[in-house]
C-alpha positions as CSV (number, residue, x, y, z in Angstrom):
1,X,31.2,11.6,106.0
2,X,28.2,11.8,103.6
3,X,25.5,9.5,103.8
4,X,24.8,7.8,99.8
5,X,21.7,5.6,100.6
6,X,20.0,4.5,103.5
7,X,17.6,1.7,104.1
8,X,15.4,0.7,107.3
9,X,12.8,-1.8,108.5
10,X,9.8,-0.4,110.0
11,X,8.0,-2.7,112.4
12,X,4.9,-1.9,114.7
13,X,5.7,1.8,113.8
14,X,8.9,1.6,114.9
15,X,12.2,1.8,112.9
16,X,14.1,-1.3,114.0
17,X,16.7,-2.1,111.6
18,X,18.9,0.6,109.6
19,X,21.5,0.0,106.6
20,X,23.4,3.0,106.0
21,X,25.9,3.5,103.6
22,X,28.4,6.5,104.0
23,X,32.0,7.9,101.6
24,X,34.3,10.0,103.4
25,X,37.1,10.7,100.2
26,X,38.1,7.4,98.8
27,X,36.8,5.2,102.2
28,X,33.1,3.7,102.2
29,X,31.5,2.9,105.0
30,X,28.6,0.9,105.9
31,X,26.4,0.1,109.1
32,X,24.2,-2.7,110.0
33,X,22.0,-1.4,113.4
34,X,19.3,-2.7,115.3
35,X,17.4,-6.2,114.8
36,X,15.8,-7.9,111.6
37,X,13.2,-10.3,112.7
38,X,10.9,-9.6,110.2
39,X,9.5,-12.4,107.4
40,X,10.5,-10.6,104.5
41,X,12.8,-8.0,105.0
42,X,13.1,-7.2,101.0
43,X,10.1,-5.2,101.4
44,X,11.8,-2.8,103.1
45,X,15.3,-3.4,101.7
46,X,14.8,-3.8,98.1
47,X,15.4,-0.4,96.9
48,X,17.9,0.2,98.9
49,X,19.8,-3.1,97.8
50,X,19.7,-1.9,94.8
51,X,20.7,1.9,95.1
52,X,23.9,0.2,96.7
53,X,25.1,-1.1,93.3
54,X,23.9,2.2,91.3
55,X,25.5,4.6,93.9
56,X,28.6,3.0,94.2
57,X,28.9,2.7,90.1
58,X,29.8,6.3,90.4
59,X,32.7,6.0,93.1
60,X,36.1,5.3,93.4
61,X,36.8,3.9,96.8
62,X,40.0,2.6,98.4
63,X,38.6,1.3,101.2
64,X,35.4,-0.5,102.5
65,X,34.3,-0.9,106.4
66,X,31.3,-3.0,106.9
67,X,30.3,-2.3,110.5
68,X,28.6,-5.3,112.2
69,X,29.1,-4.0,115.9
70,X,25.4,-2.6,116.5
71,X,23.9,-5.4,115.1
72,X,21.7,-7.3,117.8
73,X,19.6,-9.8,116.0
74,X,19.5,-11.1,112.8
75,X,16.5,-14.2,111.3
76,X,17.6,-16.3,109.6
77,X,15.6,-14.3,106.7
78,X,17.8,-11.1,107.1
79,X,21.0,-13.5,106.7
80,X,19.8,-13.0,103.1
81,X,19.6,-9.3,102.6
82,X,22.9,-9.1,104.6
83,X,24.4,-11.6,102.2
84,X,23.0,-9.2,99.3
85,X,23.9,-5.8,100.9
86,X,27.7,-7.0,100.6
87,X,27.5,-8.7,97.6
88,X,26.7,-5.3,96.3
89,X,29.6,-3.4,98.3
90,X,31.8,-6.1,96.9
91,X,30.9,-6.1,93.4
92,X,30.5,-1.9,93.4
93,X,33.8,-1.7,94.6
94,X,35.9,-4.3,93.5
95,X,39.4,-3.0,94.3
96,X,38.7,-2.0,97.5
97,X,39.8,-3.6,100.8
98,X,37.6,-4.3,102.9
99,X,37.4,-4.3,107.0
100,X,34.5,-6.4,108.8
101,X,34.4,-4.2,112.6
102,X,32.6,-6.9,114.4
103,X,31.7,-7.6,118.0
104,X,34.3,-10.1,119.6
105,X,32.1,-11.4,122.7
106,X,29.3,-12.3,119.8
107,X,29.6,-15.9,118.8
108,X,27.0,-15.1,116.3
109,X,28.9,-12.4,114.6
110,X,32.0,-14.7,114.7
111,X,31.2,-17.5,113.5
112,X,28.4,-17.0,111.4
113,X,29.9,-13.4,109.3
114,X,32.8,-15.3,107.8
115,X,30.5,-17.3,105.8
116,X,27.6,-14.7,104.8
117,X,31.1,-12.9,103.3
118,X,31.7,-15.9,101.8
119,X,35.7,-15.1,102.9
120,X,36.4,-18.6,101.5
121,X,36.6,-17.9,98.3
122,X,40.1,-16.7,97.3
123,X,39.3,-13.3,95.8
124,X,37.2,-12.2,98.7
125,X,39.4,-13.7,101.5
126,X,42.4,-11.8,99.9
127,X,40.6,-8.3,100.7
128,X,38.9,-9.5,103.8
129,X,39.9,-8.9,107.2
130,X,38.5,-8.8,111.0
131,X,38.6,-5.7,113.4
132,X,37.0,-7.4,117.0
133,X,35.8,-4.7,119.0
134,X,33.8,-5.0,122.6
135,X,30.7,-4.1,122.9
């Protein structure tokens, strides 16, 4: 697996949140890790936001997993950059099916993740399913 782009918020010193966007063949994968409690996580994010689109512009992918399981915390301000992040795998890769690996026991991740994706919406519910896994 071959990491693309990579994004992280640093806070206090410490590197707290990571977004990390990997292509192993025709599969993308991408991890959410850590917590995002800052105020305005685009200052950390931007760029990497928007080397998601760019990079996967150049790609042919099959397959998408959007990994939610290491996760702990997310503001109400990272919902936002979450939402944006998969937008951007979404729109980069717009064949692809796409796998949300999210933590079963987390009533957080299960209730709140279906509508960041916005899985309502016909097109995006159509390629959208759920893997639970335990923490």
């Amino acid at each position: 697996m071959k990491v693309i782009t990579f994004g992280e918020i640093v806070d206090a010193g410490q590197s707290v949140f990571h977004s990390v966007l990997a292509v192993d063949g025709r599969a993308l994968k991408h991890r959410f890790e850590g917590v995002i409690r800052v105020d305005n996580p685009y200052r950390s994010l931007k760029e990497h936001i928007d080397e998601i689109g760019q990079k996967l512009g150049a790609l042919s992918v099959d397959e998408i997993t959007i990994d939610f399981a290491e996760l702990r915390f997310c503001n109400s301000n990272g919902f936002y950059v979450i939402m944006d992040i998969v937008e951007a795998l979404y729109a980069g890769a717009s064949d692809a099916k796409v796998t949300v690996r999210r933590l079963d026991d987390d009533d957080w991740q299960r209730e709140t993740l279906p509508i960041l994706l916005n899985v309502d919406d016909e097109a995006i519910g159509r390629r959208t399913s759920f893997t639970n896994v335990r923490e």
